[in-house]
N, CA, C and O atoms as a Tripos MOL2 file, in Angstrom:
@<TRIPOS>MOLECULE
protein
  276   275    69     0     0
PROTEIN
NO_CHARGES

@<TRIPOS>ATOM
      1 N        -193.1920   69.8550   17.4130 N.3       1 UNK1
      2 CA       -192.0210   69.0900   17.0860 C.3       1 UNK1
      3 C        -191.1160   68.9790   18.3230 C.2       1 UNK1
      4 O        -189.9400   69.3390   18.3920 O.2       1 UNK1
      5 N        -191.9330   68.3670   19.3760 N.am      2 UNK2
      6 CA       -190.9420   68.2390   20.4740 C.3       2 UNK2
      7 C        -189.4010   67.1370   20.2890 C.2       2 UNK2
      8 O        -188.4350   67.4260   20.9950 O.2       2 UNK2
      9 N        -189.3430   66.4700   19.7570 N.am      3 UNK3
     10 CA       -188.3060   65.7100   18.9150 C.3       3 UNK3
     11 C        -187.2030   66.4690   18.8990 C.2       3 UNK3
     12 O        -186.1610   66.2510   19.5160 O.2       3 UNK3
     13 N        -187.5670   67.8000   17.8350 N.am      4 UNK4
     14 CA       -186.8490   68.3710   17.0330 C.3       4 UNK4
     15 C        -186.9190   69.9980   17.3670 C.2       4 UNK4
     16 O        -187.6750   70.8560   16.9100 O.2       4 UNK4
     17 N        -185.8380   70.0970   18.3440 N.am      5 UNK5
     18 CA       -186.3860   71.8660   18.9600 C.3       5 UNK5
     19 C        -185.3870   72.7550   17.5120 C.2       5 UNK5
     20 O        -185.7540   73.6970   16.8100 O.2       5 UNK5
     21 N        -184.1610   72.0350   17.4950 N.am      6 UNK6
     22 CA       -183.2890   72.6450   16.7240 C.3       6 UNK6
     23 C        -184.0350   73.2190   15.3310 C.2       6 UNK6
     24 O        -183.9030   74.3530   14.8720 O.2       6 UNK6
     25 N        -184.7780   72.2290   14.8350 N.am      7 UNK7
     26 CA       -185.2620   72.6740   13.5770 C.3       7 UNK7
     27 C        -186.6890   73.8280   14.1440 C.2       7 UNK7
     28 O        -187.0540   74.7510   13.4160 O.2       7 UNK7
     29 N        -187.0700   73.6680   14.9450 N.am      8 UNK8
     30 CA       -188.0370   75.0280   14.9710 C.3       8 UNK8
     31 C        -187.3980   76.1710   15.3040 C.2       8 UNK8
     32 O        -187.6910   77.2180   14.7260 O.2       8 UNK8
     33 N        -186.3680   76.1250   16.3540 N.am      9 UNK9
     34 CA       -185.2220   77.1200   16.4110 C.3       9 UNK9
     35 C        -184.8890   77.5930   14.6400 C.2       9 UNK9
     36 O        -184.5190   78.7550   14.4710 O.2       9 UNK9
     37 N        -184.9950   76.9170   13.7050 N.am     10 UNK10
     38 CA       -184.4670   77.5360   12.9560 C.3      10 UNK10
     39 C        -185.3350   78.4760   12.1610 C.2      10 UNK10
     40 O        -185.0700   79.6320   11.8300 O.2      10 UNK10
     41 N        -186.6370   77.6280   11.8650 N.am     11 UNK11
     42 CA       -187.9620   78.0850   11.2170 C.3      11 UNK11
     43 C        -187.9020   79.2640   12.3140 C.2      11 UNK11
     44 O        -186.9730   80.0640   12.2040 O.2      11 UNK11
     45 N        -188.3490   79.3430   12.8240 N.am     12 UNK12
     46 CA       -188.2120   80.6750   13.7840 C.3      12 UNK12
     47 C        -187.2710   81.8060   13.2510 C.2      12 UNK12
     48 O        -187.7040   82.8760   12.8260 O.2      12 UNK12
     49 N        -185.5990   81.3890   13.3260 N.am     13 UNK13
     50 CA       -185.3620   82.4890   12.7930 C.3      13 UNK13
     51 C        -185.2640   82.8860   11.1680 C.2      13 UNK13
     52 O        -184.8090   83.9350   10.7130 O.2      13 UNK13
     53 N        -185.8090   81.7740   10.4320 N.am     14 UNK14
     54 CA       -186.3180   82.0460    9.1890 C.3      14 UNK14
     55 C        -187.6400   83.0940    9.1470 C.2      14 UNK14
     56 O        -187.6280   84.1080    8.4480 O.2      14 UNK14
     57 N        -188.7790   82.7050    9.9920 N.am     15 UNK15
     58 CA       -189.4980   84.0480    9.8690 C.3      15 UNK15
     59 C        -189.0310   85.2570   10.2070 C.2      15 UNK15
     60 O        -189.1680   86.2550    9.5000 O.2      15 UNK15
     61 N        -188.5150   85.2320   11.1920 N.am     16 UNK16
     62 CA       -187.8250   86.7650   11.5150 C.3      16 UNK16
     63 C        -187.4540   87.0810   10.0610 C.2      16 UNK16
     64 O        -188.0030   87.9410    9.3720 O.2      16 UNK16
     65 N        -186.5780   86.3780    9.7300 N.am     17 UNK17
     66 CA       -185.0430   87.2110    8.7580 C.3      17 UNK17
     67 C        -186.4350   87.6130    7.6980 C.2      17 UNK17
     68 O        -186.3920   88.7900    7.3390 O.2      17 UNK17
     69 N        -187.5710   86.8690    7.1860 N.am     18 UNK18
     70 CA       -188.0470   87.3260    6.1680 C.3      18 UNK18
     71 C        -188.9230   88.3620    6.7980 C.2      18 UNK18
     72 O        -189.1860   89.4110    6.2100 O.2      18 UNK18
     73 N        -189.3150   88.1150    7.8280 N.am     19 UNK19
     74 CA       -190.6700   89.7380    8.0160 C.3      19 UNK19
     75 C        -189.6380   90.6360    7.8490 C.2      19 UNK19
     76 O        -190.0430   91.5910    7.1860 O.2      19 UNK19
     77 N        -187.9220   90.7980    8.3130 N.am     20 UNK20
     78 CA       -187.3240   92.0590    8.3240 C.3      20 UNK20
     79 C        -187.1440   92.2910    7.2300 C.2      20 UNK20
     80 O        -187.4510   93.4180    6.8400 O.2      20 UNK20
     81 N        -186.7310   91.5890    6.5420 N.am     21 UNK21
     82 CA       -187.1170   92.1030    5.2350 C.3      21 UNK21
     83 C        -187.8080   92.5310    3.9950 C.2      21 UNK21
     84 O        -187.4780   93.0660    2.9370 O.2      21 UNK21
     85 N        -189.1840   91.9680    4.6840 N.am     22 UNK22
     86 CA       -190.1230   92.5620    3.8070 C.3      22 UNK22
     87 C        -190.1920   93.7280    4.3440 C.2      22 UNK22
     88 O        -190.5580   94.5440    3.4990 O.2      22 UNK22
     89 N        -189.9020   94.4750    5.9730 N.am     23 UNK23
     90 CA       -190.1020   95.8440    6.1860 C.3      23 UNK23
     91 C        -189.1820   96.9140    5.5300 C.2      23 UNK23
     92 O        -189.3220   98.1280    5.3790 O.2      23 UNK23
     93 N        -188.1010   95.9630    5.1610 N.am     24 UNK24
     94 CA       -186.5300   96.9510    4.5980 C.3      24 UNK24
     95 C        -187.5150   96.8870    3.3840 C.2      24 UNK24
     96 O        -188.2200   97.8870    3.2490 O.2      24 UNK24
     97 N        -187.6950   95.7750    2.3910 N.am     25 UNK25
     98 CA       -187.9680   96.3030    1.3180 C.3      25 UNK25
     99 C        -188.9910   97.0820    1.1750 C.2      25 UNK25
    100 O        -188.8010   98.0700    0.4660 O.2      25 UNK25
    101 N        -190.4510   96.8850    1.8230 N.am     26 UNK26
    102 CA       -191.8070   97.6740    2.0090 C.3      26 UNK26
    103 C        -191.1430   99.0190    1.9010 C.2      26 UNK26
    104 O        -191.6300   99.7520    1.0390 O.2      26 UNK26
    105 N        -190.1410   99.4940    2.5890 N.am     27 UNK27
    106 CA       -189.4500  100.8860    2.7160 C.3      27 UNK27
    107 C        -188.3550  100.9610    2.6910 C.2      27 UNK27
    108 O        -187.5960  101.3280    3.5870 O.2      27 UNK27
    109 N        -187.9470  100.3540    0.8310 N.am     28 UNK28
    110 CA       -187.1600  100.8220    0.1920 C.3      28 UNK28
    111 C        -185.7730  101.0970    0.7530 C.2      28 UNK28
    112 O        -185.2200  102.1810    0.5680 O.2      28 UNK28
    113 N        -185.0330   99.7690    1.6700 N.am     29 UNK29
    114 CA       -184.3160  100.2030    2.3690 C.3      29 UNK29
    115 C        -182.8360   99.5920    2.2990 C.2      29 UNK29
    116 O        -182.6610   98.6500    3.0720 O.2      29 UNK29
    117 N        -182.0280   99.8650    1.7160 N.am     30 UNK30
    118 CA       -180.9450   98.8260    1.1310 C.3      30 UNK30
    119 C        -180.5030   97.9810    1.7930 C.2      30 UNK30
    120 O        -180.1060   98.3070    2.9120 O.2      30 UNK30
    121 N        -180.4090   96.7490    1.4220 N.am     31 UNK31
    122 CA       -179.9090   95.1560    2.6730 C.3      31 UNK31
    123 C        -178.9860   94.5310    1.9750 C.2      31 UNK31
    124 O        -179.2280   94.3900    0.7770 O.2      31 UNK31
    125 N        -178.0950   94.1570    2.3470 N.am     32 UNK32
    126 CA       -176.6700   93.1670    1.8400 C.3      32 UNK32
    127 C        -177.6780   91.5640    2.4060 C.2      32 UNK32
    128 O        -178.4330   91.3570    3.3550 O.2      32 UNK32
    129 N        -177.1390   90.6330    1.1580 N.am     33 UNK33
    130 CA       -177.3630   89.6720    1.2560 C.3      33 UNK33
    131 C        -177.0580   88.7500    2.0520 C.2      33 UNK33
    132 O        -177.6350   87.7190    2.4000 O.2      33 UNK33
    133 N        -175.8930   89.3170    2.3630 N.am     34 UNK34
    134 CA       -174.9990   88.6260    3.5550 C.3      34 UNK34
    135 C        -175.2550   88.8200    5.2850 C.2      34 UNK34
    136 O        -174.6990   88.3700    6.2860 O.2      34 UNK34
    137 N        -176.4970   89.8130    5.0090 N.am     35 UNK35
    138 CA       -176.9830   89.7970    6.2600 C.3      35 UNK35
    139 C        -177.6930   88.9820    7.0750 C.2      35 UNK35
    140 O        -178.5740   88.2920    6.5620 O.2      35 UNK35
    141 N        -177.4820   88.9160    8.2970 N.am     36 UNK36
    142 CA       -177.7760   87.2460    9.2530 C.3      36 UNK36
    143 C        -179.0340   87.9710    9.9680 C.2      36 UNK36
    144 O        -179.2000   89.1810    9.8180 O.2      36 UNK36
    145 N        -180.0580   87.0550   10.8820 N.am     37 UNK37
    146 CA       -180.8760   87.5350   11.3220 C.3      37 UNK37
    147 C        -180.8510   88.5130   12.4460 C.2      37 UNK37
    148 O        -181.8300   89.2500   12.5620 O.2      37 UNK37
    149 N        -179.6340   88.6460   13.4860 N.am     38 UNK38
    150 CA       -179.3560   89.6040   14.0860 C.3      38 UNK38
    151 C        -179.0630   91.3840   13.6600 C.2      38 UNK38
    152 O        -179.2200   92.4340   14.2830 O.2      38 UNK38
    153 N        -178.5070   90.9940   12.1050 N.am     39 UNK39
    154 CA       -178.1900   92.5610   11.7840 C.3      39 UNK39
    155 C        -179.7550   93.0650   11.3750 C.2      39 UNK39
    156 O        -180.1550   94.1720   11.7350 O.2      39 UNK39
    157 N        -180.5130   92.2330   10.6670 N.am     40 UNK40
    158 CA       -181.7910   92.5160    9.6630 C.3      40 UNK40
    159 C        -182.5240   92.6430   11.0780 C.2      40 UNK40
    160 O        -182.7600   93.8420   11.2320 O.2      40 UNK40
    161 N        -182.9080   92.0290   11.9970 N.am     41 UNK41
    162 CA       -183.1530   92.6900   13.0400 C.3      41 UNK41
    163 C        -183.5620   94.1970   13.6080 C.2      41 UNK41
    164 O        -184.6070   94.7850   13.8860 O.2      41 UNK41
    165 N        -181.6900   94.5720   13.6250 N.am     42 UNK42
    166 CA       -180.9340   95.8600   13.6810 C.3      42 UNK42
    167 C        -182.1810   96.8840   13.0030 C.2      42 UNK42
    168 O        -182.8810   97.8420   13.3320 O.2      42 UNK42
    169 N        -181.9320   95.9680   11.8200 N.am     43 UNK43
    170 CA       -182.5650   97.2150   10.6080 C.3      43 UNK43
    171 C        -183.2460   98.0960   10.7390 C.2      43 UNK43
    172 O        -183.1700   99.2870   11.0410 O.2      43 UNK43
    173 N        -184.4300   96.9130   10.3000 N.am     44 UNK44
    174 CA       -185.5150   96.5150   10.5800 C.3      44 UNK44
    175 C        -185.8310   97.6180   11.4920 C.2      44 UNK44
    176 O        -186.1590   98.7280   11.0750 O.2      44 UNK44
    177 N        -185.7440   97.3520   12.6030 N.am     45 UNK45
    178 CA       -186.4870   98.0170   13.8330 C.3      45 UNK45
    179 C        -185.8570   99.3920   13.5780 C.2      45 UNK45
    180 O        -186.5230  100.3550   13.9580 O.2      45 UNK45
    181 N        -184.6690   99.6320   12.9870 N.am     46 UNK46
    182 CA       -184.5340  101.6080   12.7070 C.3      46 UNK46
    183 C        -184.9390  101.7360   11.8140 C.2      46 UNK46
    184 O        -184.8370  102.9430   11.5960 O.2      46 UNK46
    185 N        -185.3930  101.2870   11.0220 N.am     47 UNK47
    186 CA       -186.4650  101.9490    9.7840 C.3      47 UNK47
    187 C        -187.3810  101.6160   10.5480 C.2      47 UNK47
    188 O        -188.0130  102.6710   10.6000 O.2      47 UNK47
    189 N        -187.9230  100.8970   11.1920 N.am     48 UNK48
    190 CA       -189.7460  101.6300   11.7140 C.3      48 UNK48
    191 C        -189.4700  102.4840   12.6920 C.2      48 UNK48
    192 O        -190.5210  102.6570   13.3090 O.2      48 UNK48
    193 N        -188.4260  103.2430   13.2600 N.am     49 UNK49
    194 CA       -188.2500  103.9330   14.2560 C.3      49 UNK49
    195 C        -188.6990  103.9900   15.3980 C.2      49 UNK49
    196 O        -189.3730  104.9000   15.8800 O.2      49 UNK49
    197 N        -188.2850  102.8480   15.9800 N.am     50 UNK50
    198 CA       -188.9280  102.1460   17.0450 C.3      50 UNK50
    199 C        -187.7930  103.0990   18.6180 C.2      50 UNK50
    200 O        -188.0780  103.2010   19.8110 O.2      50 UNK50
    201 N        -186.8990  103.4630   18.0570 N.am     51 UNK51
    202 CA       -186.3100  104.1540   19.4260 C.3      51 UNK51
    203 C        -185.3510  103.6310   19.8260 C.2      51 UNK51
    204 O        -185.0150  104.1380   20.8960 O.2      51 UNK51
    205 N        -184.5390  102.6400   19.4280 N.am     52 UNK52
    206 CA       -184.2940  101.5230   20.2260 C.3      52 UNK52
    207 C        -182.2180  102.2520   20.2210 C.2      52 UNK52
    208 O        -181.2220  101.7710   20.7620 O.2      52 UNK52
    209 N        -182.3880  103.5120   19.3580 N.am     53 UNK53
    210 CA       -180.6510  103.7960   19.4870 C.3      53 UNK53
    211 C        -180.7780  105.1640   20.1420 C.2      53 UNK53
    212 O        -179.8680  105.9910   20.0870 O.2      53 UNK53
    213 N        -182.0490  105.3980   20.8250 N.am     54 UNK54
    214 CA       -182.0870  106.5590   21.0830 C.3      54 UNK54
    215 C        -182.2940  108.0300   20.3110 C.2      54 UNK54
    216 O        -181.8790  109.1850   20.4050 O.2      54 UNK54
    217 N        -183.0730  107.3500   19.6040 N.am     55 UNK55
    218 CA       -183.2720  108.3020   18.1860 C.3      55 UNK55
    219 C        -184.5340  109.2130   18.8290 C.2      55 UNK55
    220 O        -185.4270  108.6650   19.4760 O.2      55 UNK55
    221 N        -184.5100  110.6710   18.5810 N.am     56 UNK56
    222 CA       -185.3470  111.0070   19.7150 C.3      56 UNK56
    223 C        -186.5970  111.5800   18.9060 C.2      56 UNK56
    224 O        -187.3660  112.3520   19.4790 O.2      56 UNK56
    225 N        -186.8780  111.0770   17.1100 N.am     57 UNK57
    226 CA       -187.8690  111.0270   16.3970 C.3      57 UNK57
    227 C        -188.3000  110.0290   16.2510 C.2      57 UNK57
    228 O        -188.8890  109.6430   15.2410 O.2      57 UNK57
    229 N        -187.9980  109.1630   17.6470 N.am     58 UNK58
    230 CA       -189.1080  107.7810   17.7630 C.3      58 UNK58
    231 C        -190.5840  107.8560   17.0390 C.2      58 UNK58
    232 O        -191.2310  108.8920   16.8860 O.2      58 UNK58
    233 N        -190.9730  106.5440   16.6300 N.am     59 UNK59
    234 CA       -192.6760  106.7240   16.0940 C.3      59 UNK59
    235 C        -193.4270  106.1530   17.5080 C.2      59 UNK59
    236 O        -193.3440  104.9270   17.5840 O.2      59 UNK59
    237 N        -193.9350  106.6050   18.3140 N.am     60 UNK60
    238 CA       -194.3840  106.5830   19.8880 C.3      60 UNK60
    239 C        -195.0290  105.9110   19.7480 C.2      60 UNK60
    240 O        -194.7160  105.0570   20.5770 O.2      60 UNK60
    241 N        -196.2280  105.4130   19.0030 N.am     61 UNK61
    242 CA       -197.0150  104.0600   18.6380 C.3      61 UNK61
    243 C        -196.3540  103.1170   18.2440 C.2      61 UNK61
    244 O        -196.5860  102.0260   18.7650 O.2      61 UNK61
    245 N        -195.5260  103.1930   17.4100 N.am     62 UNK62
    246 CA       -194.4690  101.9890   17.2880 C.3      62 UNK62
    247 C        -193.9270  101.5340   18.6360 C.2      62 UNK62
    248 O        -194.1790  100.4950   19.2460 O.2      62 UNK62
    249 N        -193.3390  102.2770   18.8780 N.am     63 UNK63
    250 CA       -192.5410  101.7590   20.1970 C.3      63 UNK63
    251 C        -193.3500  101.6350   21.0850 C.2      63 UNK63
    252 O        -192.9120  100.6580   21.6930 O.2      63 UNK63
    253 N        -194.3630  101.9980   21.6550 N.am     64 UNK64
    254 CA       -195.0690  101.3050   22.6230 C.3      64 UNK64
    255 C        -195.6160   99.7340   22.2760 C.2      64 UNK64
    256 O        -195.8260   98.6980   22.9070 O.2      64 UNK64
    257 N        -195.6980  100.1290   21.1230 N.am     65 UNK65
    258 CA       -196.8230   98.4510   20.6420 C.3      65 UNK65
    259 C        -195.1130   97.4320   20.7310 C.2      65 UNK65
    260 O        -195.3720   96.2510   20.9620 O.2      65 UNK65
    261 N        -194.3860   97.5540   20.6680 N.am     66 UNK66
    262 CA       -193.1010   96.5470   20.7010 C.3      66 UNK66
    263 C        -192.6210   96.5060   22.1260 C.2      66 UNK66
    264 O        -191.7650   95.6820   22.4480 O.2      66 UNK66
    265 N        -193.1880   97.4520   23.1000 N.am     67 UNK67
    266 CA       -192.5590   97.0130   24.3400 C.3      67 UNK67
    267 C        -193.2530   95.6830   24.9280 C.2      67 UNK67
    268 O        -194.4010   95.4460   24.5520 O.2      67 UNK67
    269 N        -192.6290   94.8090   25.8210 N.am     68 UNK68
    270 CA       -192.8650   93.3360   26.0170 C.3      68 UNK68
    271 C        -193.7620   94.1740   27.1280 C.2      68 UNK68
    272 O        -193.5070   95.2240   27.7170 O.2      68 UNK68
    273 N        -195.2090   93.0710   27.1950 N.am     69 UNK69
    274 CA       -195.8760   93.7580   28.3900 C.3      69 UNK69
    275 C        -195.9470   92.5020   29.2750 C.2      69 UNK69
    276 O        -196.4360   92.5680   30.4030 O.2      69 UNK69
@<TRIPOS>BOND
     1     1     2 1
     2     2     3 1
     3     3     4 2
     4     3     5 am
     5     5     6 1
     6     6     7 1
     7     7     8 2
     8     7     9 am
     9     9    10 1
    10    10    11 1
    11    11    12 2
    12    11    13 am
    13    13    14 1
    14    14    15 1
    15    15    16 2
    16    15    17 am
    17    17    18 1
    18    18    19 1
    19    19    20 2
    20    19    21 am
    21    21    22 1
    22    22    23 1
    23    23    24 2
    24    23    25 am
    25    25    26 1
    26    26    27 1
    27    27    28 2
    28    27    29 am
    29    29    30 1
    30    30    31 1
    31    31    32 2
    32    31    33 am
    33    33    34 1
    34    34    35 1
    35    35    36 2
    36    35    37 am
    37    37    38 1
    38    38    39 1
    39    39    40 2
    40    39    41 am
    41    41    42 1
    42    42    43 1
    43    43    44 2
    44    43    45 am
    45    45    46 1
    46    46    47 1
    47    47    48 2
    48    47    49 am
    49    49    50 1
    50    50    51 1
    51    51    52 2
    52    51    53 am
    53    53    54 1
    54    54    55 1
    55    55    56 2
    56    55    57 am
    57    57    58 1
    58    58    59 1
    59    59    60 2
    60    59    61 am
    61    61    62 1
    62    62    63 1
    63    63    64 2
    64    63    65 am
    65    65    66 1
    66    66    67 1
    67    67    68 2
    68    67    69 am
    69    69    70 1
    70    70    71 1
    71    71    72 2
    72    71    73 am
    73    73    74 1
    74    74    75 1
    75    75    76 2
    76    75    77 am
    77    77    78 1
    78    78    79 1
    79    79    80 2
    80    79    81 am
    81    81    82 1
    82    82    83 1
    83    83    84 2
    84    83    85 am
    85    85    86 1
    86    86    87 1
    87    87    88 2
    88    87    89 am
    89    89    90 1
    90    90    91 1
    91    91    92 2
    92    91    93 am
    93    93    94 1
    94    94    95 1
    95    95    96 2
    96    95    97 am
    97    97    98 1
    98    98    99 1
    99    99   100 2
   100    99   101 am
   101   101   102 1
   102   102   103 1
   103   103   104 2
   104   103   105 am
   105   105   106 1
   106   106   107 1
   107   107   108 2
   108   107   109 am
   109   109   110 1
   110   110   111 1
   111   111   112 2
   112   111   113 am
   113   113   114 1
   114   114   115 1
   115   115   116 2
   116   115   117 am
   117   117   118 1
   118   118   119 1
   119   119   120 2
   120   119   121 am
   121   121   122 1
   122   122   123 1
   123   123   124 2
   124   123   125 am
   125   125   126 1
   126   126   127 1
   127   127   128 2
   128   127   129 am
   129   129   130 1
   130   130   131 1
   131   131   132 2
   132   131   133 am
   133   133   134 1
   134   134   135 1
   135   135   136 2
   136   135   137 am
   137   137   138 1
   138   138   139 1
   139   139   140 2
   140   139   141 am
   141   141   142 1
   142   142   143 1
   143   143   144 2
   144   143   145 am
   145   145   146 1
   146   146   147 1
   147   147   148 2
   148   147   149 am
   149   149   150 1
   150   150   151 1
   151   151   152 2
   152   151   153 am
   153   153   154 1
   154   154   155 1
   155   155   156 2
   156   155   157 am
   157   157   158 1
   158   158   159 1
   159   159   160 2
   160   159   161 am
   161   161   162 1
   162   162   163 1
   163   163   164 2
   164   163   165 am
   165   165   166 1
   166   166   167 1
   167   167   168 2
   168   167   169 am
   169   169   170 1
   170   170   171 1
   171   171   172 2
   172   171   173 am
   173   173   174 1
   174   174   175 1
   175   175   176 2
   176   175   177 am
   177   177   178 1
   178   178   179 1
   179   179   180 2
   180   179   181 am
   181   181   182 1
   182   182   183 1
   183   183   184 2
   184   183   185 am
   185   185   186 1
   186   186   187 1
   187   187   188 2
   188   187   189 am
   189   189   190 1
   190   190   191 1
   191   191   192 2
   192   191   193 am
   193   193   194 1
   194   194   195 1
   195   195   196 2
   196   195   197 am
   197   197   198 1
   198   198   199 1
   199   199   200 2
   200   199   201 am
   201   201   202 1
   202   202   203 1
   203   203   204 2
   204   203   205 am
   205   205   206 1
   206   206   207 1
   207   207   208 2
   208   207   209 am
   209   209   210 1
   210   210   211 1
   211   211   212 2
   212   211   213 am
   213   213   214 1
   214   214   215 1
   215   215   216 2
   216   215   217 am
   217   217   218 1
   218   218   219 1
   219   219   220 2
   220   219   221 am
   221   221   222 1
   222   222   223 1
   223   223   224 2
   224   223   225 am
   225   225   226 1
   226   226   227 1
   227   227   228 2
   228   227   229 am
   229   229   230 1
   230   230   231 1
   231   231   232 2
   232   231   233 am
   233   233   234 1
   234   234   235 1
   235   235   236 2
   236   235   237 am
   237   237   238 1
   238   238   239 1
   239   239   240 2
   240   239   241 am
   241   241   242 1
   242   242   243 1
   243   243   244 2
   244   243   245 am
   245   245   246 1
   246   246   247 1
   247   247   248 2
   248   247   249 am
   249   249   250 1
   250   250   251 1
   251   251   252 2
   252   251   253 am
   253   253   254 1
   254   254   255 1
   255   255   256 2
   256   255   257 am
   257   257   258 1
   258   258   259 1
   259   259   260 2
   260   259   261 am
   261   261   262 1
   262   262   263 1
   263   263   264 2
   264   263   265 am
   265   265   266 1
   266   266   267 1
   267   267   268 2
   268   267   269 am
   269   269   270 1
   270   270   271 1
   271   271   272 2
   272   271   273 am
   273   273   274 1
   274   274   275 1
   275   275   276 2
@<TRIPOS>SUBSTRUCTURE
     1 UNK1         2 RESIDUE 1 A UNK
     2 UNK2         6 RESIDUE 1 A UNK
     3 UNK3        10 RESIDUE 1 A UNK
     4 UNK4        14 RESIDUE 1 A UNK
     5 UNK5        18 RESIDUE 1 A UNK
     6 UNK6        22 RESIDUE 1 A UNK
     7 UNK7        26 RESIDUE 1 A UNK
     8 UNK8        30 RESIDUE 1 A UNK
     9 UNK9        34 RESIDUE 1 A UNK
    10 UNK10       38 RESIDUE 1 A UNK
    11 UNK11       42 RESIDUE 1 A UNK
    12 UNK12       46 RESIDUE 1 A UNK
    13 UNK13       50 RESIDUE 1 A UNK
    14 UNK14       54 RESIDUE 1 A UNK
    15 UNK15       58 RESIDUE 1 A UNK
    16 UNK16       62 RESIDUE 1 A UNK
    17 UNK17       66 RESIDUE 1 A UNK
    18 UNK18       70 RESIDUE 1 A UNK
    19 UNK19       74 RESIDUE 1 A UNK
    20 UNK20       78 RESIDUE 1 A UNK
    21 UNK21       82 RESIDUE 1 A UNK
    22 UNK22       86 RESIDUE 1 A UNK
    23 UNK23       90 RESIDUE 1 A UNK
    24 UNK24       94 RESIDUE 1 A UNK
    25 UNK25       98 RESIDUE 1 A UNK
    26 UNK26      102 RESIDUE 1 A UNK
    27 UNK27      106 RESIDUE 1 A UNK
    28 UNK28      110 RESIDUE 1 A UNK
    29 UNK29      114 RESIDUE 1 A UNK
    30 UNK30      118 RESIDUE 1 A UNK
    31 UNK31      122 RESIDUE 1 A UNK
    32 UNK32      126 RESIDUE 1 A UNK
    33 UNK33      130 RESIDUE 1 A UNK
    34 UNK34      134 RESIDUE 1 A UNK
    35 UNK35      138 RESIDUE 1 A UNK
    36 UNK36      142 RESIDUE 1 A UNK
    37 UNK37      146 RESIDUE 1 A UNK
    38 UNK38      150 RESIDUE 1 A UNK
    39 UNK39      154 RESIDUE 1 A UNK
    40 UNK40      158 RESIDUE 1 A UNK
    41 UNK41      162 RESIDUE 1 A UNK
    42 UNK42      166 RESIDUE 1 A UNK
    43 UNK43      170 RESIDUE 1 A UNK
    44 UNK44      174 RESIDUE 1 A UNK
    45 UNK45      178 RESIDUE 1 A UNK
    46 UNK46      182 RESIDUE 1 A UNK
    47 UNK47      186 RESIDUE 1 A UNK
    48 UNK48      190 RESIDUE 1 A UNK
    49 UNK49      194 RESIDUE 1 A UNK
    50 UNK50      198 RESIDUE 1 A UNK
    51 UNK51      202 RESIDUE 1 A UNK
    52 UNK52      206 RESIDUE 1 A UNK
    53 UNK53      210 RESIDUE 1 A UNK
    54 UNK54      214 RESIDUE 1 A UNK
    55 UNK55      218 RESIDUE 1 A UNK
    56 UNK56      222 RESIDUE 1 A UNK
    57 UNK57      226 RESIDUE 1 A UNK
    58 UNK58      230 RESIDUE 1 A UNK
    59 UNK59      234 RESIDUE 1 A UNK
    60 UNK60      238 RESIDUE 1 A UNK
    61 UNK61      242 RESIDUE 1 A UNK
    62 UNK62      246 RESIDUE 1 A UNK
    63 UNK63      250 RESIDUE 1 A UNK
    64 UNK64      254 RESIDUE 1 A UNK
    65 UNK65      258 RESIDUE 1 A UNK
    66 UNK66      262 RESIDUE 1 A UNK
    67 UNK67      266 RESIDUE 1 A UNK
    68 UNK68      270 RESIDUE 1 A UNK
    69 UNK69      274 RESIDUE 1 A UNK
């Protein structure tokens, strides 16, 4: 859709917002509705314990497989 970047910009962050939330819900994880794709994001990535606040019970396979190579 070279036409139309805006609308894939959006589909884009429509998948995000829903994979994060299927991981909040997969693990039972309470989400306000009012949350935008930046906070679910947030979440998201501290419930898989990816490391990312300095949490030092990182899941070490997680976080390696998410670093950009």
């Amino acid at each position: 859709m070279p036409d139309r970047p805006s609308m894939v910009v959006s589909f884009c962050w429509t998948i995000i917002e829903t994979i994060c939330k299927i991981i909040l819900a997969d693990r039972n994880t309470p989400m306000d509705t009012n949350w935008k794709a930046l906070k679910l994001i947030s979440e998201a990535m501290e419930c898989l314990s990816l490391g990312t606040n300095g949490d030092a019970g990182a899941n070490a396979k997680l976080q390696s497989a998410a670093k950009p190579r």
